[in-house]
C-alpha positions as CSV (number, residue, x, y, z in Angstrom):
1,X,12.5,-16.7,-31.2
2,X,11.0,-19.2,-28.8
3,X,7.6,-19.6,-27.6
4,X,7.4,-19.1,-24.4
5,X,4.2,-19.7,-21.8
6,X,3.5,-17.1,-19.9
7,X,3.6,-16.7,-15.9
8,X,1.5,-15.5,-13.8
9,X,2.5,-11.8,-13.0
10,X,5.5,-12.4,-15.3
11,X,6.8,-11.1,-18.8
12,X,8.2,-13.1,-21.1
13,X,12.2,-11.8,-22.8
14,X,12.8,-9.7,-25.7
15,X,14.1,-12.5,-27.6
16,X,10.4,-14.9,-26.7
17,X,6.8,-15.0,-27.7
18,X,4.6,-15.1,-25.5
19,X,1.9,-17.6,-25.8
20,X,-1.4,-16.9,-23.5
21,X,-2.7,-20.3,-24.4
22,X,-6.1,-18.9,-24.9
23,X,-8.5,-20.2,-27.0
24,X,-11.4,-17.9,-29.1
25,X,-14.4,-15.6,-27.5
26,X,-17.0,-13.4,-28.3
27,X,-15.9,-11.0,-25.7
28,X,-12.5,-10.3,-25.1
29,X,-11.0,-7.8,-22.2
30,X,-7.5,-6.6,-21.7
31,X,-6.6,-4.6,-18.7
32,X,-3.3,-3.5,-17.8
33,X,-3.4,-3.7,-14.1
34,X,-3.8,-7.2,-11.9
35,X,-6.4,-5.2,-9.8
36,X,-9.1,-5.1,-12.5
37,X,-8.3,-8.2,-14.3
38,X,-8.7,-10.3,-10.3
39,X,-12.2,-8.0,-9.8
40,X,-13.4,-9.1,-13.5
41,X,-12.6,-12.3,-13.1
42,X,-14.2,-13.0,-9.1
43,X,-17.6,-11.4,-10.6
44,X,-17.5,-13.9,-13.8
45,X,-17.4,-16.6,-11.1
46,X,-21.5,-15.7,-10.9
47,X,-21.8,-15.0,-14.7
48,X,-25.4,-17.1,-16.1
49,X,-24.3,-20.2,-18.0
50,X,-25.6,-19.0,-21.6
51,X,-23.3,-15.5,-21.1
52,X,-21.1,-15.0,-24.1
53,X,-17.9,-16.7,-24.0
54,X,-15.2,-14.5,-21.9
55,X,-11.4,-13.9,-22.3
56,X,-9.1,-12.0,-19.7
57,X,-5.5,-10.8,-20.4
58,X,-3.2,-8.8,-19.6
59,X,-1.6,-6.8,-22.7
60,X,1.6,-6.1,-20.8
61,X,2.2,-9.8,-21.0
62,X,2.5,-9.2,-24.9
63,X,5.6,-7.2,-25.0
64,X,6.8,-7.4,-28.5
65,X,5.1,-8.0,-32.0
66,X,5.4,-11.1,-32.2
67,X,3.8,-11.9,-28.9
68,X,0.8,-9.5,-30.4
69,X,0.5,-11.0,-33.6
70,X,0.3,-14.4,-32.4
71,X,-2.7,-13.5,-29.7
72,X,-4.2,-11.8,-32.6
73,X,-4.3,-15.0,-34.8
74,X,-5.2,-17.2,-31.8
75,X,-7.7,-15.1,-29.9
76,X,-8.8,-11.2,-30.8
77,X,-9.4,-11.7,-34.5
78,X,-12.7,-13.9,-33.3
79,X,-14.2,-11.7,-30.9
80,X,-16.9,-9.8,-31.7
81,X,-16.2,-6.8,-28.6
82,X,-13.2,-6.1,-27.4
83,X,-12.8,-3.8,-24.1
84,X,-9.1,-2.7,-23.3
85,X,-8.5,-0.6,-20.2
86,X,-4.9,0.6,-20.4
87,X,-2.4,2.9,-18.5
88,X,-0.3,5.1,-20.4
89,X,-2.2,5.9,-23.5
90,X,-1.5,4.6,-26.7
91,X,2.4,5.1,-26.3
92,X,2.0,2.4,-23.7
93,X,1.2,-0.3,-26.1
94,X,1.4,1.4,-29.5
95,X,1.6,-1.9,-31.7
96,X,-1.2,-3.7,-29.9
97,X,-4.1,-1.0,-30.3
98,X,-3.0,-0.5,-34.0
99,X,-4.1,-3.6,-34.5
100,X,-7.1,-3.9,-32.5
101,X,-8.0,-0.5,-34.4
102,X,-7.5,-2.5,-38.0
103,X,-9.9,-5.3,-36.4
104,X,-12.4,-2.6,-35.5
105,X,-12.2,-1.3,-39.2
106,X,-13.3,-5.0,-39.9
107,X,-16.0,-5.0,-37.7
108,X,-15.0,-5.7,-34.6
109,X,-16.2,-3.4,-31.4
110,X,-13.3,-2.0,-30.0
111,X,-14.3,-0.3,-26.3
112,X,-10.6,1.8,-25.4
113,X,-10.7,3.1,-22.1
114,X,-8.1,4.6,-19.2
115,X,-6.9,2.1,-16.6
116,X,-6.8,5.2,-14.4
117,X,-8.6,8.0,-13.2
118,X,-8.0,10.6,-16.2
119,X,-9.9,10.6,-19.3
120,X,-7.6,10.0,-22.6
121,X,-9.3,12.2,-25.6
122,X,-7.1,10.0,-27.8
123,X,-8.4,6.8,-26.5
124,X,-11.5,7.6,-26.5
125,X,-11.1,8.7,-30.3
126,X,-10.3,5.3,-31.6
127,X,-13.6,3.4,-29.8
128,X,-16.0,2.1,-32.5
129,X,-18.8,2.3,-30.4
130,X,-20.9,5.3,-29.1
131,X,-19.1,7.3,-26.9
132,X,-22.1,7.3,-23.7
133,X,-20.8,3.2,-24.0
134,X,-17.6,3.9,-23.6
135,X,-18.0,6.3,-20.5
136,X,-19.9,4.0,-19.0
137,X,-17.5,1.2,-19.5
138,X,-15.1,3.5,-17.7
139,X,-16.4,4.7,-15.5
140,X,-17.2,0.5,-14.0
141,X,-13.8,-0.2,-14.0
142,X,-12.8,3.2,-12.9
143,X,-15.2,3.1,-9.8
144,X,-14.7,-0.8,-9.2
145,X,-16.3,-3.3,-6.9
146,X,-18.2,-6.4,-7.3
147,X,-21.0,-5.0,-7.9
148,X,-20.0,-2.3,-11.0
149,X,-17.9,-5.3,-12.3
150,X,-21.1,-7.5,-12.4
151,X,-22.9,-4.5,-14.1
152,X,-19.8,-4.2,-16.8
153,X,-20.3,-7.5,-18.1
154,X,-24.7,-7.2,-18.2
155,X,-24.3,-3.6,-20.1
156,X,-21.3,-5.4,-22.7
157,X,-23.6,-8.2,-23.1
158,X,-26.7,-6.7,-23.8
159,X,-25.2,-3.3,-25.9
160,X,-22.9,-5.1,-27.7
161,X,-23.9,-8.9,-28.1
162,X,-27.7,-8.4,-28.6
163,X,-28.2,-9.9,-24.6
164,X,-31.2,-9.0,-23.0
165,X,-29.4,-9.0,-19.2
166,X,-31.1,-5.8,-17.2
167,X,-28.3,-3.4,-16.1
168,X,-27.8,-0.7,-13.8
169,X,-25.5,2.4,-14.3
170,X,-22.4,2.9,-12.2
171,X,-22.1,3.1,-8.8
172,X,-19.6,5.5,-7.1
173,X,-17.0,3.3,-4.3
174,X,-17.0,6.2,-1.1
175,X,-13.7,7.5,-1.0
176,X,-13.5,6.0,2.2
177,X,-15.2,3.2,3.9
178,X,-15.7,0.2,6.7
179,X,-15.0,-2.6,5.2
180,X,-16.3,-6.2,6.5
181,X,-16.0,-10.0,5.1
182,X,-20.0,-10.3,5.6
183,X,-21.7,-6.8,4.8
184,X,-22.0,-4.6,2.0
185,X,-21.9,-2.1,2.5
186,X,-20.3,-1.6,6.1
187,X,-20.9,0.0,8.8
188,X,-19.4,0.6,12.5
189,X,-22.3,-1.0,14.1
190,X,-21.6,-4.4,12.3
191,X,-18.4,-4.4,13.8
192,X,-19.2,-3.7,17.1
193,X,-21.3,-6.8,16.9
194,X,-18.5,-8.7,16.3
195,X,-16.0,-7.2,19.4
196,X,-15.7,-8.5,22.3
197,X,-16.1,-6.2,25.2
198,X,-13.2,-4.7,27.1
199,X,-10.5,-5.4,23.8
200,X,-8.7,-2.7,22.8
201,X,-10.3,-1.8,19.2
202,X,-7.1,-1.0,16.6
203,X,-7.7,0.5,13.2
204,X,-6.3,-1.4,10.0
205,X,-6.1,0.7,7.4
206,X,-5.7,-0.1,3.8
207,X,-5.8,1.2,0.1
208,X,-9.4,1.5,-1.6
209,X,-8.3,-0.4,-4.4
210,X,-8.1,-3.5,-2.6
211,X,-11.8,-3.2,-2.0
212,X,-12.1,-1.8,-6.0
213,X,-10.3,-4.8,-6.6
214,X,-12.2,-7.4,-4.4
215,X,-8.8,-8.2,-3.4
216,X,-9.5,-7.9,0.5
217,X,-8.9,-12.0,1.6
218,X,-5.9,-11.2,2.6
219,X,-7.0,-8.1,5.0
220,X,-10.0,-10.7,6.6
221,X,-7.0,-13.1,7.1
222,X,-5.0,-9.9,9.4
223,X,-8.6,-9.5,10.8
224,X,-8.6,-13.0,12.4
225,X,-4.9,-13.2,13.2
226,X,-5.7,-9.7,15.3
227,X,-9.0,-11.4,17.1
228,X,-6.9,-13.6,17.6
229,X,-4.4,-12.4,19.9
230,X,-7.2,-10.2,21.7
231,X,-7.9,-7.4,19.4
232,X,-10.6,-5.8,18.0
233,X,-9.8,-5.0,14.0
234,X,-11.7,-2.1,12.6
235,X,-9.8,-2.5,8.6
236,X,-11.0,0.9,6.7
237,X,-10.6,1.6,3.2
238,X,-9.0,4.7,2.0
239,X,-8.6,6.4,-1.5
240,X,-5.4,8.2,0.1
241,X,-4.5,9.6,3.8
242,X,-3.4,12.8,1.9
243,X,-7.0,14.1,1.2
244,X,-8.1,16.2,3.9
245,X,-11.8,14.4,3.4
246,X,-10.7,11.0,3.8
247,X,-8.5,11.8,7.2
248,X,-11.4,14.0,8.2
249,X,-13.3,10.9,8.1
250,X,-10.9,7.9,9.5
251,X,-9.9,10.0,12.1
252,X,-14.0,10.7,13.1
253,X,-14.2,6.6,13.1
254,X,-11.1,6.6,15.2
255,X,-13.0,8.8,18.1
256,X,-16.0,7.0,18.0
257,X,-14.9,3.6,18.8
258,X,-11.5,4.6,20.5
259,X,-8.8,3.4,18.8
260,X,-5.8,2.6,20.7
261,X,-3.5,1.7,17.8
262,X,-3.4,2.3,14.8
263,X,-2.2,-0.3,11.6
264,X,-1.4,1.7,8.8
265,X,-0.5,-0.4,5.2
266,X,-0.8,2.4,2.9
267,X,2.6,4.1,1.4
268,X,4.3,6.9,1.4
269,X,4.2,9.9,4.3
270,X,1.3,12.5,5.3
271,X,4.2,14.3,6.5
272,X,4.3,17.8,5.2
273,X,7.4,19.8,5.6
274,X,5.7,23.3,5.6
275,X,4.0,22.2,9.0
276,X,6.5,19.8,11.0
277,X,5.0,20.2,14.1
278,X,1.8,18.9,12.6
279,X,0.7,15.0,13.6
280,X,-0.5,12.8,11.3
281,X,-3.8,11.7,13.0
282,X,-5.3,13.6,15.8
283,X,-4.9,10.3,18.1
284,X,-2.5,10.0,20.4
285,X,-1.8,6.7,19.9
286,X,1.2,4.2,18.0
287,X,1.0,3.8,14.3
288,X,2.2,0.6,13.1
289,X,3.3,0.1,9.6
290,X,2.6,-3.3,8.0
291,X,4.1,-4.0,4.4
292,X,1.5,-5.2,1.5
293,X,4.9,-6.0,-0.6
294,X,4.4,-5.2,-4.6
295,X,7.1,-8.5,-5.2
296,X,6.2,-12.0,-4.8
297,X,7.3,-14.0,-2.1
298,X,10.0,-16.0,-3.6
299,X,11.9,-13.0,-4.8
300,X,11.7,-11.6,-1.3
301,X,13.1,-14.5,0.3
302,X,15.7,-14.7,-2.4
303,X,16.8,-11.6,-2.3
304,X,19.7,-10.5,0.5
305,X,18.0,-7.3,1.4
306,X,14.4,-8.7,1.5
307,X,12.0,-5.9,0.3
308,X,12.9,-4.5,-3.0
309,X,13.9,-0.4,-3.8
310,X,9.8,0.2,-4.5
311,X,8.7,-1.5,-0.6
312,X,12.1,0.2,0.5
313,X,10.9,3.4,-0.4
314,X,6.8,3.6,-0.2
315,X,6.4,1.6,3.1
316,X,9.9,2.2,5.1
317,X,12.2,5.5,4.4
318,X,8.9,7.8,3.8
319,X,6.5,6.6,6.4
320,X,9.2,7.0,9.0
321,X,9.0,10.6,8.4
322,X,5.9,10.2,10.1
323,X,7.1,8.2,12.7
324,X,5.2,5.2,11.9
325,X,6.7,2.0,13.7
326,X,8.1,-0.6,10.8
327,X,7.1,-3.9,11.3
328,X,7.4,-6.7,8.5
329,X,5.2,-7.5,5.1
330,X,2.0,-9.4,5.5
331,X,1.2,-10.0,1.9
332,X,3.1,-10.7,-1.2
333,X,1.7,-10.5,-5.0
334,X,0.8,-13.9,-6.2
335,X,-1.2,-16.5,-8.4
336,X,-4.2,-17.1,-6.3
337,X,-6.4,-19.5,-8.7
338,X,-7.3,-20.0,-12.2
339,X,-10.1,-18.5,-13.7
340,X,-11.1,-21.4,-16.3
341,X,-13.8,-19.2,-17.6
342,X,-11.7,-16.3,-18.6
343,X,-8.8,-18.6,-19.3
344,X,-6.8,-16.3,-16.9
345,X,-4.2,-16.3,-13.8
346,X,-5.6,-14.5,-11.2
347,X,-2.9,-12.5,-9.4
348,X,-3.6,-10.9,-6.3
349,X,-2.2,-10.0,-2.6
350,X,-1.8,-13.7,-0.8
351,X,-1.5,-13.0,3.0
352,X,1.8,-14.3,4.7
353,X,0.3,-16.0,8.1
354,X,3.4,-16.1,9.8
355,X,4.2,-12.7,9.2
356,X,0.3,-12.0,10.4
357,X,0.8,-13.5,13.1
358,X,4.5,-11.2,14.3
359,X,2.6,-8.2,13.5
360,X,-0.3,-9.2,15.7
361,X,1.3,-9.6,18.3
362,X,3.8,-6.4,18.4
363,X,0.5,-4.5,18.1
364,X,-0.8,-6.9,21.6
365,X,2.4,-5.5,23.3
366,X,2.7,-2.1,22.4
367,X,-1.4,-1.8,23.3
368,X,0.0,-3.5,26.6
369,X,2.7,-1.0,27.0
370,X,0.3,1.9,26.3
371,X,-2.2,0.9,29.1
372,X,0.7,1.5,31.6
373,X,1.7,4.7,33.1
374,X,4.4,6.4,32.1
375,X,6.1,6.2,35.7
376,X,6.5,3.2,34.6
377,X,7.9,2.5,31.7
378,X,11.6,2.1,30.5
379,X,12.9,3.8,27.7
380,X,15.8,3.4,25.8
381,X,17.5,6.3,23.4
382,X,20.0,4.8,21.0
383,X,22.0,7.2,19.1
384,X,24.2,6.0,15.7
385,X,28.2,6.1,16.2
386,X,30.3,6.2,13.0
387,X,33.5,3.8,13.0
388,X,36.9,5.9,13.6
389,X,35.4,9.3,14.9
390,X,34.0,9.6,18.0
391,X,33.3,13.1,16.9
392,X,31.0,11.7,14.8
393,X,28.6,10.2,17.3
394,X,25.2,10.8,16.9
395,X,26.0,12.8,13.2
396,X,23.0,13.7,10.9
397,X,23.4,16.0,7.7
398,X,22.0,18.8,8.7
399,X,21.0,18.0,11.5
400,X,21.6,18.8,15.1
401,X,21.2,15.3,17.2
402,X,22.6,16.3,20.6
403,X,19.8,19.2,20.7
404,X,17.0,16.7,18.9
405,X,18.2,14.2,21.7
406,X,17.4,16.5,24.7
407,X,14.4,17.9,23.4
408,X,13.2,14.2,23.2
409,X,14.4,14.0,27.0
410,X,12.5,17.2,27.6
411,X,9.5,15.9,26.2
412,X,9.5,12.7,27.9
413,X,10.4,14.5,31.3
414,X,6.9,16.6,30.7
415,X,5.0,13.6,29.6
416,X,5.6,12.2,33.1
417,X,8.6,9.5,32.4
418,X,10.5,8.9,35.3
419,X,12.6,12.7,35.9
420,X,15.3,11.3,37.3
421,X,16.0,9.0,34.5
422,X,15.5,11.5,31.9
423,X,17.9,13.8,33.6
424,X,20.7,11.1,34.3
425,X,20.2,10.6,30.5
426,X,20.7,14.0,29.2
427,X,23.9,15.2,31.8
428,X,25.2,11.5,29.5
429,X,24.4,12.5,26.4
430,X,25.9,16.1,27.3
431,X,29.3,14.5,28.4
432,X,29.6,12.2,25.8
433,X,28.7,14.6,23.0
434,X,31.2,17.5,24.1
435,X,34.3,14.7,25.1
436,X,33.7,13.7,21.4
437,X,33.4,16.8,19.7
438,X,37.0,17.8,21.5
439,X,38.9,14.1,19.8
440,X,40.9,14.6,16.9
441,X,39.9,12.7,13.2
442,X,43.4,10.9,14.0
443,X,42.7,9.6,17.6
444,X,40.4,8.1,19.0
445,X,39.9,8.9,23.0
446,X,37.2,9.0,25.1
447,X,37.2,11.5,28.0
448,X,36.4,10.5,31.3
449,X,33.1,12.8,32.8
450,X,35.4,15.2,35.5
451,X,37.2,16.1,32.3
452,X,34.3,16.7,30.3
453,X,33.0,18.8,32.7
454,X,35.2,21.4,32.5
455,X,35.6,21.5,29.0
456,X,31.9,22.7,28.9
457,X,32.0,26.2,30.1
458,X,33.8,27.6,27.5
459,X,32.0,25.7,25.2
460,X,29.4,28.1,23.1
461,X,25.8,27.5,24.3
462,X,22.7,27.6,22.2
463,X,19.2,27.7,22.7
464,X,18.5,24.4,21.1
465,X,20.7,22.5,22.9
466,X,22.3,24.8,26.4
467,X,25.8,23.8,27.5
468,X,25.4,21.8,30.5
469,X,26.0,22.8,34.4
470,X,29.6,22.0,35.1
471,X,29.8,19.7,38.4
472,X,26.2,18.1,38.3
């Protein structure tokens, strides 16, 4: 095997050890997610100078036995407490907590704790130290912030290393909340201060762990690249757009400072196919969606499909269900500094400026766009044409386009877009559609409109989409 150094964010191969380059410390923690391990190490930044000598890692770096063994040697067998937060369980990194469970039968304190939010009996089982410490060691991380993360390391110091630092319990993070780069916590008001009057306000929403995480530099960076461009940024934190609660409240924050747009970066889709008719916010207004990639930047730009299958899937395919309007990534995981206390790599969201500065202003146009009347606006309806079948045009798997397409025309007609427009548009979609349907899968021909026309009236009519008038 070689010894390998390992990378920030990176995992060393099967056939490698991996060598942390850490040296010795009375307190040693190991969390399996970036988020905790970049909160941790921002709050040891204010740590006194006499603290106890620290140590982050990531265990997921340590892949194989050897890459265990050797950290063990170099690093754990000295500590005197060792905290590991880990997702999975024990399966997750079996070898590695068998032997931090034969240092704790040496003496050492072993603190074995969830890295999310559901307890683990078996975890909590193999902890050498009463079970209240362990809660509460959880429930810091679990809860997150500066301020619980600062509260972690006084309680470990002065339960487990005979410290006399005063400590508070922990604090619960709202499920939802204001954030702001100068106020904790946040609050409406304290933007308002900031807003310049007569600027359309638009709401940047984002996942509560980045403000768990104190990984929100990159969100004050999209702040300023909105203000920018003539917008005022309300960025709120959100456990989860899915929880009736947390909508309940965003969309309350919406109304009271009259959100014209909103940025959405969280994943997935509210969508819910038992109630399509359903919006996802009560506002009336465009919902953008800006990518917080999970990849780094430099496999993103090598790649010939840009975002990986994960970004494909969380922030494109599903929150076009919605509706959302795709835009580009803003931020890619990477090393943002050293923590030379810890002896760690901090790896966080880095905001991509350029990109910033695209998405700010498509959300300056389309706030421009929705200021105007509807008379006056021009709208385009582009429907997808398969090579070698006309017959094909406009073709969804179960799907009925031609009747989706005029009930879009419909709706736009009644929304006050210009009539006559929306009419010339659906007497072309009709022609087109039936001329096509009537072409064989061996020849391609395109009927002129007369023609068309009189195909339609024997054509079978539905309610969904009504055979059109012959001669208009």
């Amino acid at each position: 095997m070689h010894l390998l150094r390992t990378q920030p964010g990176g995992f060393v191969p099967d056939d490698g050890i991996a060598h942390l380059a850490q040296t010795p410390a009375e307190l040693v923690i190991l969390c399996s997610g970036d988020s905790h391990l970049a909160l941790l190490a921002e709050a040891a930044r204010e740590l006194p100078a006499d603290y106890p000598s620290l140590r982050l890692a990531n265990p997921m770096q340590l892949q194989n036995h050897a890459s265990v063994d050797l950290y063990v040697d170099e690093v754990l067998q000295h500590a005197k407490v060792i905290l590991i937060s880990v997702h999975g369980g024990v399966g997750y990194w079996r070898y590695g907590i068998e032997q931090l469970v034969a240092l704790a039968e040496r003496g050492t304190q072993l603190i074995l704790v969830p890295g999310d939010d559901r307890p683990d009996p078996e975890l909590a089982r193999l902890c050498s130290v009463p079970e209240e410490d362990a809660e509460r060691c959880w429930q810091y991380l679990r809860q997150g912030g500066l301020d619980n993360a600062r509260q972690l390391f006084a309680s470990l110091a002065s339960r487990c290393l005979g410290r006399d630092y005063p400590w508070q319990a922990p604090s619960t993070l709202p499920r939802v909340a204001v954030h702001h780069p100068h106020q904790r916590p946040a609050h409406l008001d304290h933007w308002r201060a900031d807003w310049r009057e007569g600027q359309p306000v638009a709401a940047l929403l984002f996942y509560r762990t980045h403000l768990q995480a104190a990984n929100t530099a990159f969100i004050d960076a999209f702040c300023e690249r909105l203000a920018a461009v003539g917008i005022n940024p309300l960025p709120i934190a959100v456990a989860s757009l899915k929880e009736a609660e947390c909508l309940a409240v965003v969309e309350d924050w919406l109304d009271a400072v009259d959100a014209e747009l909103i940025i959405n970066t969280t994943g997935f889709a509210q969508s819910n196919p038992d109630s399509p008719g359903q919006r996802p916010f009560r506002r009336d207004v465009p919902v953008l969606q800006a990518i917080c990639s999970l990849d780094n930047q430099p496999l993103w730009e090598e790649n010939p499909q840009g975002l990986g299958p994960r970004d494909l899937a969380m922030h494109i395919a599903l929150p076009e269900l919605d509706g959302r309007i795709i835009t580009r990534p803003i931020s890619f995981k990477g090393l943002a500094w050293r923590s030379e206390r810890s002896q760690s790599d901090v790896v966080c969201y880095l905001p991509h400026l350029e990109r910033m500065d695209f998405v700010a202003e498509l959300a300056r146009r389309w706030l421009l766009l929705g200021r105007k009347a509807n008379a006056d606006k021009r709208v385009a309806l582009i429907l997808a044409n398969y090579p070698t079948r006309d017959g094909r045009i406009g073709n969804g798997v179960g799907l009925d386009t031609p009747a989706a397409a005029l009930n879009i025309l419909r709706a736009l007609e009644a929304e006050g877009y210009p009539w006559p427009v929306c009419r010339r548009a659906a007497r072309h979609l009709s022609t087109v559609c039936w001329a096509a349907s009537a072409t064989t899968s061996t020849a391609s021909t395109h009927a002129p409109a007369p023609k068309a026309w009189r195909w339609t009236p024997t054509w079978p009519a539905s309610p969904a989409c009504p055979r059109p008038t012959s001669g208009r």
